[in-house]
N, C-alpha and C positions, 0 to 999 in steps of 0.2 A: 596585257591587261593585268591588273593587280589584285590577289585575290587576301581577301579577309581567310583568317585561319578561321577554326571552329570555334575556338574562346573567346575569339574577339566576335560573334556576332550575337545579337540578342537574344537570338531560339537556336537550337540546336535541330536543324533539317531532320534529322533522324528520328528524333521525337516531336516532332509538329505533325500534328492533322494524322495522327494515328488512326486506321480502321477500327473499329469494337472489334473485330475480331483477333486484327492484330493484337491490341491489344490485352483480349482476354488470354491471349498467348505467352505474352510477352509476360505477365503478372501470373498465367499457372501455367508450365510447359507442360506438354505432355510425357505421359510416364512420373509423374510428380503423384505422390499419397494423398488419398484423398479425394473429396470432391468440392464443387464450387455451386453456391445457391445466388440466384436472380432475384429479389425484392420489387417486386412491380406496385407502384401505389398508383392507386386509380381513383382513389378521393381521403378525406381523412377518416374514414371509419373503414375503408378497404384496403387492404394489403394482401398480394398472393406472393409467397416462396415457392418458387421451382428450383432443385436441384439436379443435376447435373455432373457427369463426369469430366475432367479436363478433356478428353479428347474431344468432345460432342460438343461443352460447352457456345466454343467459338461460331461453330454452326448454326449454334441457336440463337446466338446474340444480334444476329442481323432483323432477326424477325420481333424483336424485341424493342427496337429503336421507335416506335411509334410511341410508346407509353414510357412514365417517369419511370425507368428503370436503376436500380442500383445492386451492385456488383460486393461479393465478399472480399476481402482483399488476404484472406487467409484459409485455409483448408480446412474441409472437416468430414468425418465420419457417417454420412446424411446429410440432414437439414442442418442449417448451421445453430451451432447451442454450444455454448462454452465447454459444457459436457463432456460433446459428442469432438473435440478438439483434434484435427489430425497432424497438423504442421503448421505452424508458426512462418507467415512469408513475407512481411514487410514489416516498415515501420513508418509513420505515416502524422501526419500534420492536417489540419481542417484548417485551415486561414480564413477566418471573418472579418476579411481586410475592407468591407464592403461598409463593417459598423465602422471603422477608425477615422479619424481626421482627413482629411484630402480623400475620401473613397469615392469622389469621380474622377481619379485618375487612372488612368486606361492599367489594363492588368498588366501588360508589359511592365511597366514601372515598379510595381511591387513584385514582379520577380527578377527585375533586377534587385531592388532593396532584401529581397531575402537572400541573395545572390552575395550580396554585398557581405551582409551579417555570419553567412553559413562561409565564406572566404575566411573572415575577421577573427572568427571561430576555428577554424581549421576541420569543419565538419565537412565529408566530399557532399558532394550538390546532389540533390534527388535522381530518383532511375525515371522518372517521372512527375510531370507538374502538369496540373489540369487547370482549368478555365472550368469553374463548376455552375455557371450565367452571374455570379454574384460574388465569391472569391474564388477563393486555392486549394486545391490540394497537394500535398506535396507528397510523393511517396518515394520510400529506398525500400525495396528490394534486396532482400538478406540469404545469404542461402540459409535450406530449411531448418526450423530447427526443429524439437518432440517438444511432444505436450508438457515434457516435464521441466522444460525450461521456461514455462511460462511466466512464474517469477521475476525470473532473471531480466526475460523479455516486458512485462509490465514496469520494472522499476529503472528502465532505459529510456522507455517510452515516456513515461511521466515525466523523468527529467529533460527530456528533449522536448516536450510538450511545456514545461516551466521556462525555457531558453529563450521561446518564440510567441508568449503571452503576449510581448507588446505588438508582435504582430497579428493580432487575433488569433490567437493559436486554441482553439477550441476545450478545455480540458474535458467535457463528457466524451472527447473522441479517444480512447483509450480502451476499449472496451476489445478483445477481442473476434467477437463475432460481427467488427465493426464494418459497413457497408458504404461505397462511393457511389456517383452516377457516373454510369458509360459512357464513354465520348461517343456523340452522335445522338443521341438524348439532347430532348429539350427540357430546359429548368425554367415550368409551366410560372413559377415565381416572377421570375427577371425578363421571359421570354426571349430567352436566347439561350445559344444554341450549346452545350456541352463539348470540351473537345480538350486534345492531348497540347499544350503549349510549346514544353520544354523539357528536359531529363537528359541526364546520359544515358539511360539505356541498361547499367551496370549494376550488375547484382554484388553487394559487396558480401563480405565475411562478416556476422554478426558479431563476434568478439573486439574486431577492428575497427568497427563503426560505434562500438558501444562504449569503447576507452575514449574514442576521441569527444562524445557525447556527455560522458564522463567529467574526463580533463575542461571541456570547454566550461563547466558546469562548475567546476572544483573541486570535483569532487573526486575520491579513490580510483583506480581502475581497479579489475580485477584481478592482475596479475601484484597490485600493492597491496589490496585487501589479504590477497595469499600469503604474499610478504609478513605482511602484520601480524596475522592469525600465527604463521610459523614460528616468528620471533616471541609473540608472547606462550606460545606453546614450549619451548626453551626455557622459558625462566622458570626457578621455583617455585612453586604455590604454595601457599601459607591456609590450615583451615580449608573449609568447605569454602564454594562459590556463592559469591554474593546474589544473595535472591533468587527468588523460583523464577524458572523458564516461563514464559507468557500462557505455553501450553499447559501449564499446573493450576498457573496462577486464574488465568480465567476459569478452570473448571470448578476451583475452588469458588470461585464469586459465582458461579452458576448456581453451586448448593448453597452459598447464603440465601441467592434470587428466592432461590426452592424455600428455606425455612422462613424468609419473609413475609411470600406471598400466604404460606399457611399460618401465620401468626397474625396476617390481616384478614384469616377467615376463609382463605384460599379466594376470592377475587382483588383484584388492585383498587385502589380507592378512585375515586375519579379525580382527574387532575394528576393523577401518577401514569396514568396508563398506557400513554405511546412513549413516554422515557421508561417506563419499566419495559416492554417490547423490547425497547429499542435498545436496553444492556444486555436481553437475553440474545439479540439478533447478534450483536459484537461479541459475545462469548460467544458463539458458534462461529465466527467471522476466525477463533481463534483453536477451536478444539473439536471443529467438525468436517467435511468436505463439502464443499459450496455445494454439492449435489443435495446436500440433507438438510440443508436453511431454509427451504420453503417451508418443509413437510415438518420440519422442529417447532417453524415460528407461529406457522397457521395451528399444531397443534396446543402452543402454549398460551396464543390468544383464545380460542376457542373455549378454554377452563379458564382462566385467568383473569381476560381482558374480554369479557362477550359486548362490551361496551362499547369499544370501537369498530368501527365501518372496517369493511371488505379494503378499500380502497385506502385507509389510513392504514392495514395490517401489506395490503403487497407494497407503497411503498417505503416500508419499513423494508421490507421482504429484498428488496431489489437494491438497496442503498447497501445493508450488508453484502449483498453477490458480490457484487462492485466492490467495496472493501476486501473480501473474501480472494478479488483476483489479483490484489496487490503484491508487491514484495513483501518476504517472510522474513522475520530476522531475529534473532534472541535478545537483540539491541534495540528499543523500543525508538531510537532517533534515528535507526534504518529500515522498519518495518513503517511500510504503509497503509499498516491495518488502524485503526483506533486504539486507542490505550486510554482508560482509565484506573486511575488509582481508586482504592478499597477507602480512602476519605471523599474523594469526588459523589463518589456512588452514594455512601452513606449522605452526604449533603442534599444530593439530586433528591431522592428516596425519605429522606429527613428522619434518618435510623440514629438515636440517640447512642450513646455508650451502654448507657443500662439497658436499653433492648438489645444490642450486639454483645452482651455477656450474658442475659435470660437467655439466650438466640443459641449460646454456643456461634454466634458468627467469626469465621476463620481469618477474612478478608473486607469487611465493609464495614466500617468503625472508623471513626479522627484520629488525626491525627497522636493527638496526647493520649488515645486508647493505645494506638501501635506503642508511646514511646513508652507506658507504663508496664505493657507484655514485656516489652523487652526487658525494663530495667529488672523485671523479676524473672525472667528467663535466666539473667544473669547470675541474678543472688541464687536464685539455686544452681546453677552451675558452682558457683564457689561453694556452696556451703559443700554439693558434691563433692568436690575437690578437699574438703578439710579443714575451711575456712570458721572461721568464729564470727559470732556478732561481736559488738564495740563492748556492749554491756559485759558479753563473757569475760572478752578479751581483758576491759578494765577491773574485774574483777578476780585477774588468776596476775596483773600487772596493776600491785596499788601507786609503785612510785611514782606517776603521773597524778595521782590522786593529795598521797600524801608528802608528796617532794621533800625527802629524805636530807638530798643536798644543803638544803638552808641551814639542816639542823648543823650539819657538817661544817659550814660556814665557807661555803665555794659553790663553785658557778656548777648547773647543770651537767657542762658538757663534761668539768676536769672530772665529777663524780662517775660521770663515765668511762674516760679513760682512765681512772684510777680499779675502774673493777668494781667499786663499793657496790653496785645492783648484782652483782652475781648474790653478795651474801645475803641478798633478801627472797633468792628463789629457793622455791619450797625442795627436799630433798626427797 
């Protein structure tokens, strides 16, 4: 009898028809940091979280399969809250393959197509792929990492999330307290039934998965990024460094916010009020810890903005978090936080020049505001240095005035190289 390898068959035996329990195993072993929270939704205004320790978890997940159940796919300290963050354990894909073209094609099909593309790519195949009654989940399994690489790990994520757009690849799923449904769960939606498909199994190396993620994408790996940094750490540097750090520079647009809002009487006008919110929110996105953006934003609506709703002030509140958990970078076209420029802001806000000089404002002013500080930044820099105005200058230097040469009956320059200007300087 002739047997098909493993590669060659459409599911992978070992990953089809996972137990929940297996399962919750297989995604948190035991002896792993941390615990694992269950999401039971029991209609749209009810939600319960039960947490759990990895060892218990699995035990409990069986009794859990009656109702929409969904699983953390990452550790944490408690209840699950970005916060409370313990380990970092997969990386993971939402495929809404269900919205795209051809989506009554049976799920086999689009995971071979994703099969195809993650080949094409050179990214290794998931540790796991679900049937969620309506698309995909795709998940790899990383070994763990600390809270403090969460960075690292969001701006992996996102790119690997940008790869697979054309296959529904969900971008709100980046979040990391983010939640799946358990196989063996019914998705009360589609009426059918949740379950494990396909996966290898294999927990890779984060660093390993995240170059090829990277590379696929075109972007740096880490190990070039290092490269680079060293290389230009080698050369010589000329003068200070161009530009304030993001983290200077927002705090600085913070306190213009500040001098604005009391120069319109300390409340925002209306019609400014969820964009004025909404720059205080991105300056804490940039100069504070995601812990302290509620409790900043709700205090500066409350004086500032009493005019907008609860519900226009959290989701302000929630859209910075989200920002807040992005890649950090002193490079504003490698940070995935928001960036605005001190012109943008004055435009949005519609802060003239003359109120950002009554203002004393440091950072939110046009552009031809920036270029005019500058070009007199400069002039006193020279005069610092020793420099003359023109008026001085042509006044301690008349031969350009009273052109000597003509009288002489020769050109400019021979009168130069003849010497004749020395004998008109003063002794």
């Amino acid at each position: 009898m002739e047997h098909s390898s493993p590669a060659s068959r459409r599911n992978s035996p070992a990953a089809a028809d996972l137990s929940a329990a297996d399962y919750v195993r297989l995604l948190h072993p035991p002896g792993s940091i941390g615990k694992v929270s269950f999401t039971i939704i029991r209609s749209r205004d009810e939600a319960i979280t039960r947490t759990y320790s990895v060892e218990t978890a699995p035990m409990i997940v069986e009794s859990l399969l009656d109702e929409s159940t969904y699983l953390t796919l990452n550790r944490f300290n408690g209840p699950r809250d970005g916060c409370r963050l313990a380990q970092l354990n997969a990386l993971y894909l939402d495929l809404d393959v269900h919205r795209l073209p051809g989506s009554n094609q049976p799920h086999e099909h689009w995971v071979e197509k994703l099969h195809m593309e993650l080949d094409a790519k050179s990214i290794p195949r998931p540790s796991v792929v679900i049937f969620t009654g309506r698309g995909l989940a795709a998940i790899w399994l990383i070994d763990p990492l600390p809270k403090k690489a969460r960075a690292r790990w969001s701006a992996c994520l996102s790119c690997l999330i940008g790869l697979f757009k054309h296959l529904g690849a969900d971008s709100a799923c980046s979040d990391a307290p983010r939640v799946f449904r358990v196989p063996g769960t019914t998705n009360l939606k589609a009426g059918a039934e949740v379950r494990t498909i396909d996966g290898t199994l294999l927990r890779y190396p984060f660093d390993a998965l995240a170059d090829r993620i990277f590379e696929a994408a075109g972007r740096p790996t880490r190990r070039q990024l290092s490269n680079q940094k060293a290389a230009q750490a080698g050369k010589p540097r000329s003068g200070e460094p161009h530009g304030l750090a993001p983290r200077k520079r927002f705090a600085m647009i913070s306190s213009d916010l500040d001098k604005i809002v009391s120069h319109w009487g300390g409340h925002v006008p209306e019609g400014k009020r969820n964009t004025f919110l909404h720059l205080v929110a991105t300056c804490l996105t940039h100069t504070a810890p995601e812990a302290e953006i509620e409790n900043e934003v709700f205090r500066t609506a409350a004086i500032a903005t009493p005019g907008l709703s609860e519900r226009e002030v959290v989701g302000i509140i929630r859209s910075a978090e989200r920002q807040a958990q992005k890649a950090c970078s002193s490079t504003p076209a490698l940070d995935g936080r928001l960036h605005y420029t001190g012109a943008r802001i004055a435009e949005l806000l519609e802060i003239s020049d003359d109120v950002a000089r009554t203002l004393g404002l440091e950072q939110v002013f046009s552009k031809e505001e920036r270029a005019r500080r500058k070009a007199s930044r400069e002039k006193e820099r020279r005069m610092a240095s020793g420099a003359t105005s023109r008026e001085e200058w042509l006044s301690q230097n008349s031969a350009s005035r009273e052109q000597p040469w003509k009288a002489g009956g020769m050109s400019r320059t021979k009168w130069y190289e003849l010497g004749l200007h020395k004998a008109l300087r003063p002794t």
